[in-house]
N, CA, C and O atoms as CSV, one atom per row, in Angstrom:
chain,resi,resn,atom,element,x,y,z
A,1,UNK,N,N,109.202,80.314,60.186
A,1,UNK,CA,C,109.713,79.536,61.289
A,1,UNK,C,C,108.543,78.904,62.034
A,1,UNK,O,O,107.528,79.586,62.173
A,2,UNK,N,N,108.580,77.852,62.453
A,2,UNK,CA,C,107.382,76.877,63.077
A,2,UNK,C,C,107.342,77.717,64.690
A,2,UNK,O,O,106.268,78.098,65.158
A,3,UNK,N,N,108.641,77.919,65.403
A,3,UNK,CA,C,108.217,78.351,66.427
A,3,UNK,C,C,108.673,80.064,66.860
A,3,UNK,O,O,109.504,80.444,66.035
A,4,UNK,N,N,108.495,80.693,67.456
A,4,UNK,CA,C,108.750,82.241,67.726
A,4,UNK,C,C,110.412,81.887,68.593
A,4,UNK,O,O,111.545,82.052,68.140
A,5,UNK,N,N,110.001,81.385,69.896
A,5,UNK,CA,C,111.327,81.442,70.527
A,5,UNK,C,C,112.195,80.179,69.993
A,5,UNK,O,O,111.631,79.121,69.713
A,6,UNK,N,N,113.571,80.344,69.869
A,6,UNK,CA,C,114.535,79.245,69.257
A,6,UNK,C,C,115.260,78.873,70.640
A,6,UNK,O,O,115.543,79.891,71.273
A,7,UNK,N,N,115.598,77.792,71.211
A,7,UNK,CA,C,116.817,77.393,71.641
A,7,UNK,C,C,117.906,76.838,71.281
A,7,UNK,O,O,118.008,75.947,70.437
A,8,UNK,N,N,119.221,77.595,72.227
A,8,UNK,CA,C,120.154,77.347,71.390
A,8,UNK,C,C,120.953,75.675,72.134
A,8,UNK,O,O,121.138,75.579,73.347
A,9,UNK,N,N,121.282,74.657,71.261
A,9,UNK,CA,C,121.556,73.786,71.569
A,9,UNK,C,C,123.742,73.757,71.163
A,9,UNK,O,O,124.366,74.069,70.149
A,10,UNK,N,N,124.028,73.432,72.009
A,10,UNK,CA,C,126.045,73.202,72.055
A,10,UNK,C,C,126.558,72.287,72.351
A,10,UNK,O,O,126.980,72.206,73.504
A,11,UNK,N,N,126.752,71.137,71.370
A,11,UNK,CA,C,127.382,69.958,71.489
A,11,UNK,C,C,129.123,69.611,70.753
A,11,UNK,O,O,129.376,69.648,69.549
A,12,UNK,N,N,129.898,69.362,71.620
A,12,UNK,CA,C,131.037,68.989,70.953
A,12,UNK,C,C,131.553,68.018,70.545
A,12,UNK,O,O,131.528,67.048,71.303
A,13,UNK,N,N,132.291,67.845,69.080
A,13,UNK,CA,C,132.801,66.764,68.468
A,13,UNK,C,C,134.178,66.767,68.470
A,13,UNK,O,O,134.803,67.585,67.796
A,14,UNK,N,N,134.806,65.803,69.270
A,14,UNK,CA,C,136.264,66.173,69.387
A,14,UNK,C,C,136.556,67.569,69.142
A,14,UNK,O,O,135.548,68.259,69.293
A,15,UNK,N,N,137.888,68.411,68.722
A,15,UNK,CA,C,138.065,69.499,69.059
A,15,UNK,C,C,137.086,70.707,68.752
A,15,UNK,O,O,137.347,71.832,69.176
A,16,UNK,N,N,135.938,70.439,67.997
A,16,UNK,CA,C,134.985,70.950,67.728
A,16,UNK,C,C,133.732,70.928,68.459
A,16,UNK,O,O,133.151,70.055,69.104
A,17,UNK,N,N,133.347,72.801,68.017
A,17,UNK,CA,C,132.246,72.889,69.014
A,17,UNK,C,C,131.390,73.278,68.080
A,17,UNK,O,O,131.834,73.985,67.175
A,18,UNK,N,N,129.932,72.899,68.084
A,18,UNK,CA,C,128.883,73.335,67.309
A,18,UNK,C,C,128.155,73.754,68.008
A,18,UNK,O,O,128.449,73.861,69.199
A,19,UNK,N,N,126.871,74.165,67.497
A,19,UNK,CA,C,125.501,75.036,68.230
A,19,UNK,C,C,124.366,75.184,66.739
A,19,UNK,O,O,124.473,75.478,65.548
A,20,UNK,N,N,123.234,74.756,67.752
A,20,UNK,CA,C,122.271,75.114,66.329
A,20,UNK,C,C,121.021,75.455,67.265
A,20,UNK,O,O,120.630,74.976,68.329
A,21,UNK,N,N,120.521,76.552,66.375
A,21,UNK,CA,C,119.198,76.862,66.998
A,21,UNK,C,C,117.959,75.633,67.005
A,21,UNK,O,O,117.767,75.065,65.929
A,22,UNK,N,N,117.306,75.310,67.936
A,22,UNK,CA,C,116.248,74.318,67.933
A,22,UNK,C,C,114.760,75.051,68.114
A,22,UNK,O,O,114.401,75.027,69.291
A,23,UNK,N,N,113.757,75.736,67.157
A,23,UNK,CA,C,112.535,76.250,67.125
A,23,UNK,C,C,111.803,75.171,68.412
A,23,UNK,O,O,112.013,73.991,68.694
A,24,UNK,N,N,110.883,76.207,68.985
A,24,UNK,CA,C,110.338,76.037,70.025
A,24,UNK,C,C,109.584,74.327,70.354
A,24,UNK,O,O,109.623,73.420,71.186
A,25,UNK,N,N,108.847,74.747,68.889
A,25,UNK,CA,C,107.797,73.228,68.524
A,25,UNK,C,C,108.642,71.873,69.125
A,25,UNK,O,O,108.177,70.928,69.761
A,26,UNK,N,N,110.005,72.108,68.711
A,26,UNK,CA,C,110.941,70.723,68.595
A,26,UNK,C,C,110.753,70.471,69.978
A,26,UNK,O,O,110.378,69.320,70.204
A,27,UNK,N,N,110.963,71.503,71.392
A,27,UNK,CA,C,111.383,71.280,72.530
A,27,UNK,C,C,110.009,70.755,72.895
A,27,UNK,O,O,109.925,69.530,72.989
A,28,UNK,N,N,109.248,71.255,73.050
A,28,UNK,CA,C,107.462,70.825,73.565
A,28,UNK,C,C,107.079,69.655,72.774
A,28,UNK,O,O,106.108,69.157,73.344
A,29,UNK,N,N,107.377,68.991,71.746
A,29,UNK,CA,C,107.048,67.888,70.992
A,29,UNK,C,C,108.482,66.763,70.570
A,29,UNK,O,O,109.231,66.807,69.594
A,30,UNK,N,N,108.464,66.111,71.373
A,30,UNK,CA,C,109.786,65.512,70.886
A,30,UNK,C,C,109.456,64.641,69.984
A,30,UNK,O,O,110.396,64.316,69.259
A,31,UNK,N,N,108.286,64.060,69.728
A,31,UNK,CA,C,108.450,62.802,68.645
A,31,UNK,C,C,108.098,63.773,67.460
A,31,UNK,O,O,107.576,63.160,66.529
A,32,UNK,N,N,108.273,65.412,67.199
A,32,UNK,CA,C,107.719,65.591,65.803
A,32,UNK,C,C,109.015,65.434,64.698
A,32,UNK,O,O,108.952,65.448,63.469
A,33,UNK,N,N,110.190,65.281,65.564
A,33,UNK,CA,C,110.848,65.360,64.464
A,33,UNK,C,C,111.118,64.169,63.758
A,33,UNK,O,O,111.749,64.191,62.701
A,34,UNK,N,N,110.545,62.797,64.430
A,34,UNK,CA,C,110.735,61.283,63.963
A,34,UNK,C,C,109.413,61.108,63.381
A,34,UNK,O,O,109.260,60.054,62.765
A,35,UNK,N,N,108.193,62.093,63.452
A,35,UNK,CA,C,107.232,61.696,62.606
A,35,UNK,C,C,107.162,62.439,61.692
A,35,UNK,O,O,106.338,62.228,60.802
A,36,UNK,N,N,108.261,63.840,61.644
A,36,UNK,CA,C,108.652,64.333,60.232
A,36,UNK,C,C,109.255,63.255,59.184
A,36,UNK,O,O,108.772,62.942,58.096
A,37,UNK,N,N,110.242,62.849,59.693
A,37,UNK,CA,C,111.315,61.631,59.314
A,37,UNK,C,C,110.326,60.534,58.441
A,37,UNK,O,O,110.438,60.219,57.256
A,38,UNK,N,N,109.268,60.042,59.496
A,38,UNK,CA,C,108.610,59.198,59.058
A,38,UNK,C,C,107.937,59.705,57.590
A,38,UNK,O,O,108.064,58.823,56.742
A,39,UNK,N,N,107.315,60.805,57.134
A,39,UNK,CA,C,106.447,61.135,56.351
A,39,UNK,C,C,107.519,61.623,55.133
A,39,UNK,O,O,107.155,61.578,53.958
A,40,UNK,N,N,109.094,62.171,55.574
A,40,UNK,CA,C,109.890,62.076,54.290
A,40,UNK,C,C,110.491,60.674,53.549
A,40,UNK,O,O,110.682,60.532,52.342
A,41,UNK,N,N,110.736,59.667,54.632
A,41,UNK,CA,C,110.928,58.194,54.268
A,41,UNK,C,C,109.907,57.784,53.575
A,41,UNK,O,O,110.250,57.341,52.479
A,42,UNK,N,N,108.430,57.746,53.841
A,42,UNK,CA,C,107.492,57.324,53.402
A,42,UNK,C,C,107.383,57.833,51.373
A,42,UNK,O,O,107.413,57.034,50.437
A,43,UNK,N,N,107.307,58.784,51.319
A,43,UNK,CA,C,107.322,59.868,50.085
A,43,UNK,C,C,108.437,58.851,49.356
A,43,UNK,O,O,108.118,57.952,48.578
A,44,UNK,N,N,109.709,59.149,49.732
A,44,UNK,CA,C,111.069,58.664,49.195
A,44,UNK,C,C,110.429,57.009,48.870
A,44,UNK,O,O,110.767,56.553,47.777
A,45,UNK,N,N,109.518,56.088,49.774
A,45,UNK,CA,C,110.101,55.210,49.651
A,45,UNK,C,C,108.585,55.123,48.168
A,45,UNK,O,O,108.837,54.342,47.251
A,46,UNK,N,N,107.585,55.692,48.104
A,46,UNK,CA,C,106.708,55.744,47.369
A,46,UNK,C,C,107.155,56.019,46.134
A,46,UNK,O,O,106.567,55.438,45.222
A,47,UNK,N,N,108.422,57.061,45.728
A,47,UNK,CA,C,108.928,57.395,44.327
A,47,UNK,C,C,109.862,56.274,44.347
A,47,UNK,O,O,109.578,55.867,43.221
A,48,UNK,N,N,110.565,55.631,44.665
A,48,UNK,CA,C,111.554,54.551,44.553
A,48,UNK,C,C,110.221,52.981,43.930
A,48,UNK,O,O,110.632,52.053,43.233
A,49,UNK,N,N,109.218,53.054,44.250
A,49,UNK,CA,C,108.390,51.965,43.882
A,49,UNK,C,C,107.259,52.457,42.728
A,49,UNK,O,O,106.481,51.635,42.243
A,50,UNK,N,N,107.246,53.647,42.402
A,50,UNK,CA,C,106.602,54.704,41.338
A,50,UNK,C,C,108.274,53.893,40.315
A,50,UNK,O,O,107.994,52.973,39.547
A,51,UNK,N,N,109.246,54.159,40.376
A,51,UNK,CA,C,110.303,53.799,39.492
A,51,UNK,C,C,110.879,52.509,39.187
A,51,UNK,O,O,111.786,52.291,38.383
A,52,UNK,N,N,110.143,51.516,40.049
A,52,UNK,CA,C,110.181,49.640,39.671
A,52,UNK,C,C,111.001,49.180,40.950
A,52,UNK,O,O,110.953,47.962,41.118
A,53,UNK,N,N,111.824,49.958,41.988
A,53,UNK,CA,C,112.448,49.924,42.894
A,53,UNK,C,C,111.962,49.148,43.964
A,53,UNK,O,O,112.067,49.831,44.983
A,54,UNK,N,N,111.343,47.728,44.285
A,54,UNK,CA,C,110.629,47.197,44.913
A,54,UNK,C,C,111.155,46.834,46.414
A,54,UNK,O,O,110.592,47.235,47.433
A,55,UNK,N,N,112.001,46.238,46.399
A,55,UNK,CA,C,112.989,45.848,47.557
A,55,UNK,C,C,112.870,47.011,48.268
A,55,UNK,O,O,112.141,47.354,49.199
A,56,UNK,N,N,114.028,47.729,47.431
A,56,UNK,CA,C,114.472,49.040,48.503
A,56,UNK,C,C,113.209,50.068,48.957
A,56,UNK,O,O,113.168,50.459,50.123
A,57,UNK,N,N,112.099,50.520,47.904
A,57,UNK,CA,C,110.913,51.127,48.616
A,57,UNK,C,C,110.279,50.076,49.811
A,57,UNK,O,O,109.748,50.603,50.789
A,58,UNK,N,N,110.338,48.624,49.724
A,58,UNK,CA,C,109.802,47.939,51.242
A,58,UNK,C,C,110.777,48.504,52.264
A,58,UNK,O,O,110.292,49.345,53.020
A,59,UNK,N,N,112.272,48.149,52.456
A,59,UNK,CA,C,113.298,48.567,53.248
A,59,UNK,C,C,112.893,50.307,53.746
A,59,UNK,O,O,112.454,50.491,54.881
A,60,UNK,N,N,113.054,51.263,52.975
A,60,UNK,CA,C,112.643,52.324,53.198
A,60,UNK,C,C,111.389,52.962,54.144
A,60,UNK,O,O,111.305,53.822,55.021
A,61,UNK,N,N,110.219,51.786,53.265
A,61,UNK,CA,C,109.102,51.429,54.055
A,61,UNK,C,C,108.886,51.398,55.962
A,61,UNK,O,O,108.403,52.003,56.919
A,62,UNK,N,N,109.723,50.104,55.510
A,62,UNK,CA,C,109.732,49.451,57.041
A,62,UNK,C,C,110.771,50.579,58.071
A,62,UNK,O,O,110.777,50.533,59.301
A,63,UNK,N,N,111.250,51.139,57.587
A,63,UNK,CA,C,112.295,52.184,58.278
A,63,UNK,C,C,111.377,53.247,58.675
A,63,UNK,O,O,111.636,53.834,59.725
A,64,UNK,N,N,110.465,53.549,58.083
A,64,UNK,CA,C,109.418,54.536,57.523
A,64,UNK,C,C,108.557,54.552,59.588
A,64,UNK,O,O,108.324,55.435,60.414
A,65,UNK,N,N,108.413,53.264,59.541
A,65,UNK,CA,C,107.179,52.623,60.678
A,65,UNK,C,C,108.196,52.789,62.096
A,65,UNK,O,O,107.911,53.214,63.216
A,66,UNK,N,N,109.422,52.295,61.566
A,66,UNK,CA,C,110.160,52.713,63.084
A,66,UNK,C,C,109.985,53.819,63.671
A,66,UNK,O,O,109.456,54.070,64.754
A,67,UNK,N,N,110.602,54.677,62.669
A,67,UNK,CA,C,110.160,56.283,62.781
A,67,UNK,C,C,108.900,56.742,63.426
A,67,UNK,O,O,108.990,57.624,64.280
A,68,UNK,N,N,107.705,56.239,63.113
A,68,UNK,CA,C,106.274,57.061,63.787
A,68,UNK,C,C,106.555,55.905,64.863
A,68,UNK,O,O,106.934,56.374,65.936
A,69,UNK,N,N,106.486,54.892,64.841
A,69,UNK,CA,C,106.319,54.558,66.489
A,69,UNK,C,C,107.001,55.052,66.906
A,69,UNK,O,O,106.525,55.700,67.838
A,70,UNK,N,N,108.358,55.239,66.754
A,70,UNK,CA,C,109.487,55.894,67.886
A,70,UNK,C,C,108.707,57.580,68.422
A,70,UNK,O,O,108.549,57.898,69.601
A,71,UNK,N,N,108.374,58.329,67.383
A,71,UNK,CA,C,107.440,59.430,67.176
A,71,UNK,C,C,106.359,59.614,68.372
A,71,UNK,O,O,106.269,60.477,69.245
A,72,UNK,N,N,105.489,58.348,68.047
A,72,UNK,CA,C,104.553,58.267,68.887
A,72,UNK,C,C,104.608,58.173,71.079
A,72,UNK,O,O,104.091,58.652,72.089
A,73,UNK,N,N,105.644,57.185,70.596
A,73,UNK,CA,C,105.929,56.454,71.829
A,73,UNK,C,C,107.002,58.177,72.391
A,73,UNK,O,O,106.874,58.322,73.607
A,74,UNK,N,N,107.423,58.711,72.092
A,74,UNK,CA,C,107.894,60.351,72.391
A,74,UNK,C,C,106.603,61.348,72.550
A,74,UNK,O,O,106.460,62.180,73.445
A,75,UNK,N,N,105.902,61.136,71.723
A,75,UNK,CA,C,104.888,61.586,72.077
A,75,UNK,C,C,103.946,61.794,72.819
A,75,UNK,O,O,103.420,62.903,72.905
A,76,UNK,N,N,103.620,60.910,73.391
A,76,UNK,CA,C,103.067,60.265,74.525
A,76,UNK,C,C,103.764,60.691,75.748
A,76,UNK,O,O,103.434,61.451,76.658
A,77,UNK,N,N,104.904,59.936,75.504
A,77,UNK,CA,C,105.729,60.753,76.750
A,77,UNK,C,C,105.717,62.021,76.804
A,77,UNK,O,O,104.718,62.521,77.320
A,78,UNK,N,N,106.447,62.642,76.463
A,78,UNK,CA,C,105.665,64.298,76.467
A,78,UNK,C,C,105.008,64.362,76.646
A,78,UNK,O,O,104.991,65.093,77.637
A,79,UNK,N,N,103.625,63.945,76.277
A,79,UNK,CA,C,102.327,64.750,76.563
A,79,UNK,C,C,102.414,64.324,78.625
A,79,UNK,O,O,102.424,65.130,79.556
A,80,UNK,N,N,102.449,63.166,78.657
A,80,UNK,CA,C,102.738,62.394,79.981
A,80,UNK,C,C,103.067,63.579,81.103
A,80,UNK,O,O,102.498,64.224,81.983
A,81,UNK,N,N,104.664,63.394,80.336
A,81,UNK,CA,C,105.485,64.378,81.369
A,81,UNK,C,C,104.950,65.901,81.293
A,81,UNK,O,O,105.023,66.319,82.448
A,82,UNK,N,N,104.336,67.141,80.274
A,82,UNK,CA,C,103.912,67.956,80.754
A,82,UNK,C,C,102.353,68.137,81.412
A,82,UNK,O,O,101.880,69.225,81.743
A,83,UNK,N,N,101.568,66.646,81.542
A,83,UNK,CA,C,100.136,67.429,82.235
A,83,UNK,C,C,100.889,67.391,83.663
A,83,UNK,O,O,100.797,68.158,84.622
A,84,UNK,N,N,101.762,66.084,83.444
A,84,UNK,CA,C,102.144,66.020,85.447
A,84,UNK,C,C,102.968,67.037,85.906
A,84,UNK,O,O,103.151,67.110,87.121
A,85,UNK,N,N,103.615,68.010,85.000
A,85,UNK,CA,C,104.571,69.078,85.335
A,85,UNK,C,C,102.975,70.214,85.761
A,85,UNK,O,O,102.887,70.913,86.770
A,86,UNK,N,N,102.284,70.132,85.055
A,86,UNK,CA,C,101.485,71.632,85.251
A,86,UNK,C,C,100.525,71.290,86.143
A,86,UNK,O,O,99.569,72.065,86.094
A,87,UNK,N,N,100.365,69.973,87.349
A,87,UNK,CA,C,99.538,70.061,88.031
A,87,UNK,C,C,99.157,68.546,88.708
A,87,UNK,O,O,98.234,68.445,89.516
């Protein structure tokens, strides 16, 4: 497990209720899970152009870049919002 303590997250979908544990890392880092995203798109879009797949590995690509900026630009924020929380 990436982090020791889990939080538990409870969102409902029409008559349904879910809950999933969220490892610690996720809560203190919000862009890691869009620069995870980014680095499995990237891979995917590298074997799709390893197989003659040209188009769709660019598309994949470019989806790829949304992802770490969105990542980044979370990132940042976070870091932002906890030095000004601790002082």
């Amino acid at each position: 497990m990436l982090g020791k303590k889990r939080f538990k997250v409870v969102f409902r979908i029409s008559d349904k209720i879910f809950s999933i544990y969220v490892p610690e890392y996720f809560v203190e880092n919000w862009g890691a899970p869009f620069v995870a995203g980014f680095m499995v798109l990237l891979s995917v879009a590298a074997g799709y152009l390893a197989f003659g797949d040209e188009r769709f590995a660019e598309v994949l690509a470019e989806y790829a870049y949304y992802f770490l900026v969105v990542g980044v630009l979370l990132q940042t924020a976070c870091y932002i919002y906890l030095e000004r929380k601790k002082g």
